[in-house]
C-alpha positions in Angstrom: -8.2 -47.3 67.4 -4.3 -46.4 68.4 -1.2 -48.1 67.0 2.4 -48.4 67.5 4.8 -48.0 64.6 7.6 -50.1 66.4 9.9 -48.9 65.4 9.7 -45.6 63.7 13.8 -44.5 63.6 16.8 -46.1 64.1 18.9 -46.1 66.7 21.4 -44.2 64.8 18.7 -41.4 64.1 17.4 -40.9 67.4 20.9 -40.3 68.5 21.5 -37.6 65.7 18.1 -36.2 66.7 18.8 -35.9 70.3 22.3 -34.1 69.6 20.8 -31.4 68.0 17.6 -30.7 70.5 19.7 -31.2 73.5 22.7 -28.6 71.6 23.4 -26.0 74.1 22.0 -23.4 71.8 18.8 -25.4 70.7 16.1 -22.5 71.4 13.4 -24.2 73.5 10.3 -22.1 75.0 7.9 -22.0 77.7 5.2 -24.9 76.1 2.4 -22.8 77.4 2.3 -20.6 74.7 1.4 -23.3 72.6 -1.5 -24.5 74.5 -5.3 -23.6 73.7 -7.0 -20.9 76.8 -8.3 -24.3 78.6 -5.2 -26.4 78.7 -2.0 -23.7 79.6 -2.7 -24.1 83.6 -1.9 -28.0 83.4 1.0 -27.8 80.5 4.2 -28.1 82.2 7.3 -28.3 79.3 9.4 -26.7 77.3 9.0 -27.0 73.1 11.7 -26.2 70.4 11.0 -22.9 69.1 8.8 -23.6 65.6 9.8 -20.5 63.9 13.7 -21.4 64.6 15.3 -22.9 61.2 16.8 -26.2 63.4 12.5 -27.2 64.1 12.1 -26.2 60.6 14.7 -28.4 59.6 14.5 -31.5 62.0 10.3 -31.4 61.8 10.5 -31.8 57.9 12.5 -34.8 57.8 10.2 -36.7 60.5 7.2 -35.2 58.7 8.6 -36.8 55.9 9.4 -40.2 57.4 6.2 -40.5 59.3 4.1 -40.3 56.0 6.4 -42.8 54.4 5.8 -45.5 56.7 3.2 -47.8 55.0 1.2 -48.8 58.5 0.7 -44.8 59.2 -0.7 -44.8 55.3 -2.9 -47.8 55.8 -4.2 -47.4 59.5 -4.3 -43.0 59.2 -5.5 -42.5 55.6 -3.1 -38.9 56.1 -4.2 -36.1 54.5 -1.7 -34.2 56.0 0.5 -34.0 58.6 0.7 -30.9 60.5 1.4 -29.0 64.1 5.0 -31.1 64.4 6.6 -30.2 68.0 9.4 -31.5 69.7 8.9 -31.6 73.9 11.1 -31.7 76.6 10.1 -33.0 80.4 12.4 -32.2 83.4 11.6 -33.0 86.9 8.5 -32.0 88.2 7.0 -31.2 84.6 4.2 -33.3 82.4 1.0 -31.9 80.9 -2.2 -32.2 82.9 -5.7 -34.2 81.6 -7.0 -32.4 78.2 -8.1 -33.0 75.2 -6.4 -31.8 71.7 -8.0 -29.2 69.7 -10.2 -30.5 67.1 -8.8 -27.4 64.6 -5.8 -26.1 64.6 -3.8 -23.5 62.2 -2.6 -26.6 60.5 -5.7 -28.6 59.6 -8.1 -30.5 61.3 -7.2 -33.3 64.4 -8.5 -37.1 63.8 -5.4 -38.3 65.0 -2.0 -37.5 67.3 0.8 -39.1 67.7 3.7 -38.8 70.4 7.6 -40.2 69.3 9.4 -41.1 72.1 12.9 -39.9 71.8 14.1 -40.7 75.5 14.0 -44.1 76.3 12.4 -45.8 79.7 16.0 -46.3 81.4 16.1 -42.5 81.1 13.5 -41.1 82.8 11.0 -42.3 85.6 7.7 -41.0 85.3 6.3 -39.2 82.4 3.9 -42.0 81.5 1.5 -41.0 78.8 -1.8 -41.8 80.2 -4.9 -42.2 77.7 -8.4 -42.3 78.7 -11.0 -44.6 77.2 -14.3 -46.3 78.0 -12.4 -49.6 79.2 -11.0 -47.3 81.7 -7.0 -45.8 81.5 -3.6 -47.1 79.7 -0.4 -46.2 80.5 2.4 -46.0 77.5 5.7 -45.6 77.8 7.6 -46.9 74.5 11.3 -47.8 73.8 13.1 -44.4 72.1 12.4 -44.5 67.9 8.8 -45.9 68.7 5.7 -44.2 67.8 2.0 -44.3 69.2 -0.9 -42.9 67.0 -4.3 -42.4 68.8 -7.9 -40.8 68.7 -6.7 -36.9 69.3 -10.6 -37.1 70.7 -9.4 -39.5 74.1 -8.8 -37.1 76.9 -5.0 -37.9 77.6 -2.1 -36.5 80.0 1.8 -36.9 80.3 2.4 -37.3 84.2 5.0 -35.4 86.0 8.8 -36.7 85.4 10.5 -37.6 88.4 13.5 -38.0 87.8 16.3 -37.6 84.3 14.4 -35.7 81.3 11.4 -37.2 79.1 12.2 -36.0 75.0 9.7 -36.9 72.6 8.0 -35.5 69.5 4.2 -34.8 69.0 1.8 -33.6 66.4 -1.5 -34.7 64.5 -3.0 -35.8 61.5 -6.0 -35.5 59.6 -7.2 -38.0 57.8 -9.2 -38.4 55.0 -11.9 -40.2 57.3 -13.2 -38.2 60.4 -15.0 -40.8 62.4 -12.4 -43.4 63.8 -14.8 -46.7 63.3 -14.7 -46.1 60.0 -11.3 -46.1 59.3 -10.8 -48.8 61.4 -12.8 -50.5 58.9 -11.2 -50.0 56.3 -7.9 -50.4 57.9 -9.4 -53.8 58.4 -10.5 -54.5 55.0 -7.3 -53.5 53.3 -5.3 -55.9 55.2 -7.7 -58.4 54.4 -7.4 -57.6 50.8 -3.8 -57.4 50.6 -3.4 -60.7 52.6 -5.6 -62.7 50.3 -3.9 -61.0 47.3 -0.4 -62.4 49.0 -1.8 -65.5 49.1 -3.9 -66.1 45.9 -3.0 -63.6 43.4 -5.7 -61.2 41.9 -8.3 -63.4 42.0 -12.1 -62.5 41.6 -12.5 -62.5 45.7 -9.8 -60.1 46.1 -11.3 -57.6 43.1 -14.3 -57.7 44.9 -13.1 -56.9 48.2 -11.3 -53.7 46.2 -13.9 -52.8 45.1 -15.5 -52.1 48.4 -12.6 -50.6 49.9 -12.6 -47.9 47.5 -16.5 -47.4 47.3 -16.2 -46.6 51.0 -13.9 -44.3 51.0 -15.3 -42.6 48.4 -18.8 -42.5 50.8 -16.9 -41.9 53.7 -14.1 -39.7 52.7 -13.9 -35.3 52.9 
């Protein structure tokens, strides 16, 4: 399952995030160095430097906002968010077909998310292109927007052709590993809080509590 959080910041805050990345002294590296042994040949893109105190700085306060926002909470089940980057496409850059590392330095990888910080009127190419059984998709959101997906789907970022492609990435693990399950639950929960809207707390919607939190106790790490 993969979901939009439409939108994730303001206009206002993607403008103050984009002054500061594109700041003439922001230090952005080589995003190869970055990459795992298999992936470096096909990864095209610069990344802000994570040990420099302005990623510090700007990755906290998404890190922050992300795990806020109640869909992300209900849809993710977060444990923790980790690996925050901030990327940068010019002309002739993307990142080739791969697949995210299941473990990382930060945790474990269920799920990754990519927030667009360029919008569609500023870039041509750069598509983010995910892989499924139902064949490919194509995603290219308004700048603010967020998309969270399977960090199993073999995905790429095709090259930018023409202005500059900004976006942040990073992934989450989740208290549920296997994605059918939390979509189950994800399911279930907003069953139970629509019926709770509706009716109150009613026997039905005790019951249906009651489930929701027996299976994630069975299902959870």
């Amino acid at each position: 399952m993969h979901f939009r959080l439409e939108p994730l910041l303001s206009e206002g805050q993607v403008g103050e995030l984009r002054a500061a990345l594109l700041a003439d002294d922001a230090p952005w590296r080589d995003g190869a160095e970055t990459a795992g042994w298999h992936a470096r040949g096909v990864k095209r893109n610069r990344q802000l430097d994570p040990s420099s105190s302005l990623h510090q700085t700007l990755a906290s306060a998404l890190a922050d906002q992300l795990l806020q926002h109640p869909l992300l909470q209900a849809a993710a089940l977060p444990v923790q968010l980790h690996n925050l980057r901030f990327s940068r496409c010019s002309v002739g850059e993307g990142y080739g077909r791969h697949v995210d590392n299941a473990y990382m330095v930060g945790g474990r990888s269920d799920l990754s998310f990519t927030l667009f910080l360029s919008g569609p009127d500023q870039y041509g190419g750069g598509d983010l292109v995910l892989e499924n059984p139902a064949g490919e998709s194509a995603v290219r959101l308004p700048a603010g927007h967020a998309l969270v997906y399977p960090s199993s789907l073999l995905h790429r970022v095709e090259p930018v052709t023409w202005g500059e492609r900004l976006v942040a990435v990073g992934w989450i693990q989740s208290r549920i590993r296997r994605s059918d399950q939390r979509e189950l639950l994800f399911e279930l929960d907003t069953a139970r809080r629509a019926l709770f809207r509706e009716q109150g707390k009613e026997e039905i919607f005790d019951l249906l509590s009651r489930c929701y939190s027996n299976l994630l106790r069975l299902w959870g790490d």
